[in-house]
Steps between C-alpha positions, in 0.01 A plus 500: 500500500606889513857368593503280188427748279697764582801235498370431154528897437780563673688163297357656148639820567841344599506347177461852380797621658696286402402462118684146496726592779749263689423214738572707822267743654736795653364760735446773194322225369268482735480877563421527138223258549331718780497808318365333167196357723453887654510627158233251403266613836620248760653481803851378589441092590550389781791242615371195451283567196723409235483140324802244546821648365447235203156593389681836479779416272252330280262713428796803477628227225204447332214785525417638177150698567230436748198648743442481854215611704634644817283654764649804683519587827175743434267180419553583106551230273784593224633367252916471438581460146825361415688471152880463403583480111596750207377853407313516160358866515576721754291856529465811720173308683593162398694254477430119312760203627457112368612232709750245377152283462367736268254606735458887428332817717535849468487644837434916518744663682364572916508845639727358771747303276850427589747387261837342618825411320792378681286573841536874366173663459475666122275641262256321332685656157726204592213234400609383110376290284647170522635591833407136760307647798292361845210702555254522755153650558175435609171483299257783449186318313671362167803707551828421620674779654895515535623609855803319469751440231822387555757490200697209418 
């Protein structure tokens, strides 16, 4: 069950990284994968954890904002919050995306937050309205707070 989920995690923050990406996963790829799930509070999977290579491309393809309850290594149960779609307001502690659904969430800005463009860390300054994003967090009570944002 713990495998499934983090494969789940792990295959939701892939679809992060690569915001629509190609059909290939290359090693940076995967790299980039790793460190989103650290950033989030997890370990690096193990081999063997991931889903079929398919189920991967899919849900890269397709994921437009989700949750999954992961437990961690420390018994805790988490959960991994997921969105890709367009900036409507962005803030100095927040930042509101809707998904190409129309499904909307403003997500306040994590004390640990990361945010990527062209695998290049930069400043958060570089978050605009209108701007298409993947973000990642986990939930605090009703909250959704960014750890990850990676910049289309």
């Amino acid at each position: 069950m713990r495998r499934t989920l983090v494969a789940l995690g792990l295959t939701g923050v892939l679809a992060l990284t690569g915001c629509g990406g190609g059909t290939a996963d290359t090693a940076a790829d995967v790299a980039d994968a790793a460190v989103a799930l650290q950033q989030v509070g997890f370990e690096t999977a193990e081999a063997g954890q991931a889903p079929p290579r398919t189920l991967k491309k899919f849900l890269r393809k397709n994921t437009l904002h989700g949750e999954v309850a992961v437990q961690t290594r420390d018994n805790e149960v988490r959960t991994v919050v997921v969105q890709r779609g367009s900036v409507t307001a962005a803030g100095a502690d927040s930042v509101s995306v809707r998904s190409s659904d129309g499904f909307a969430l403003t997500w306040v800005l994590g004390d640990k937050l990361r945010v990527v463009q062209d695998r290049k860390q930069v400043e958060i300054s570089a978050v605009k309205t209108g701007a298409e994003i993947g973000i990642a967090g986990v939930k605090d009570g009703d909250r959704s707070v960014a750890r990850l944002i990676v910049i289309r």
